[in-house]
C-alpha positions, -999 to 999 in steps of 0.1 A, spaced: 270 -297 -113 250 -328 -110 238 -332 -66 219 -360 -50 180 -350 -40 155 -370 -20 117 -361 -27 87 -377 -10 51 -370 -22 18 -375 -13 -3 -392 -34 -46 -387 -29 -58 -420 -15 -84 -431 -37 -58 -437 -66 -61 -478 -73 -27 -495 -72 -19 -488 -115 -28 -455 -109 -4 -451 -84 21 -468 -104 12 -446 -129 23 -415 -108 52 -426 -100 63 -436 -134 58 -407 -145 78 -388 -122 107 -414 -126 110 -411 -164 108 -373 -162 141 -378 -139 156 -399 -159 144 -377 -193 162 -350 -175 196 -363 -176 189 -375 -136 195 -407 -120 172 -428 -101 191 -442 -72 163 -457 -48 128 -456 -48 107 -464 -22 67 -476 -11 61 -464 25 22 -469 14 -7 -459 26 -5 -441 59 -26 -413 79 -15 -380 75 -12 -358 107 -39 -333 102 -65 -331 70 -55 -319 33 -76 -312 11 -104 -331 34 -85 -364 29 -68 -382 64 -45 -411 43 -24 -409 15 -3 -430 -6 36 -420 5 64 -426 -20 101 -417 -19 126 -414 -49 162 -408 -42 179 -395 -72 209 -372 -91 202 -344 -112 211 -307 -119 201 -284 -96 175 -265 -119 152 -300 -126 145 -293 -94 120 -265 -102 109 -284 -131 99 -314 -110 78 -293 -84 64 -276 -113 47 -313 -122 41 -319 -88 23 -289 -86 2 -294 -123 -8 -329 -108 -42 -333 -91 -30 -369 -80 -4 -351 -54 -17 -335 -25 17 -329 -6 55 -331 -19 89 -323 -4 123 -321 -17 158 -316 -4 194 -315 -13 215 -344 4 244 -331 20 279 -358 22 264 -372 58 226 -376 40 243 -395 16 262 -416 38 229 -417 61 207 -430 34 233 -457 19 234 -471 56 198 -471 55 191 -493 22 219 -516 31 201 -527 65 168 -527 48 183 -548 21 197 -566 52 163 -575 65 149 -586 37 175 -609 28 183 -626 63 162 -657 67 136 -651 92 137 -676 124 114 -703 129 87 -699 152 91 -720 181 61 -749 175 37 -749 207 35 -788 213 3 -799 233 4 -820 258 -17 -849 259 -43 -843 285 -58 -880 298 -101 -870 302 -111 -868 339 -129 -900 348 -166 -891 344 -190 -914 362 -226 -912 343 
């Protein structure tokens, strides 16, 4: 019975941008080597963390959305786990509303990025005449 997961993970913040890609590559193709789906993925970047982990304050946040069997699930924490690049990770089942909840989601994102952003009004100046100066 193939079900619809969401992880986020936490990536140590002094990974360069190809190792970060690098990470998450990784975790994609051992989704899709699996027999799972990647539906969306996700950069939410680099952001401060609530309280210290492992004495770091940031970290690299990334989210994959994907569909596998319920047991890759272990298999994937496993490698989170082996990974010295991943400080924090969570994952969860979607339920029928999460689904609906997320689709919403990346179709107002999408949205955003595709409607045409308005023009900035243009700040004309007014031609100011100099005070007469007598010398």
């Amino acid at each position: 019975m193939i079900k619809q997961y969401e992880t986020v993970f936490i990536a140590t913040p002094v990974l360069s941008d190809t190792q970060m890609k690098e990470a998450v590559a990784k975790y994609t193709d051992l989704i899709k080597a699996n027999g799972g789906e990647v539906v969306y993925e996700e950069d939410w970047g680099l952001k401060q963390l609530a309280y210290p982990i492992q004495h770091k304050t940031s970290g690299f946040y990334y989210l994959i959305e994907f569909k596998a069997d319920p047991q890759f699930v272990n298999v994937l924490e496993t490698q989170y786990h082996r990974d010295e690049r991943i400080i924090r990770f969570l994952t969860v089942a979607l339920d029928k509303n999460s689904i609906a909840y997320a689709e919403h989601r990346r179709q107002v994102r999408a949205g955003k990025a595709a409607a045409p952003k308005a023009e900035e009004p243009v700040a004309v100046e007014a031609e100011v005449e100099p005070e007469n100066v007598e010398e």
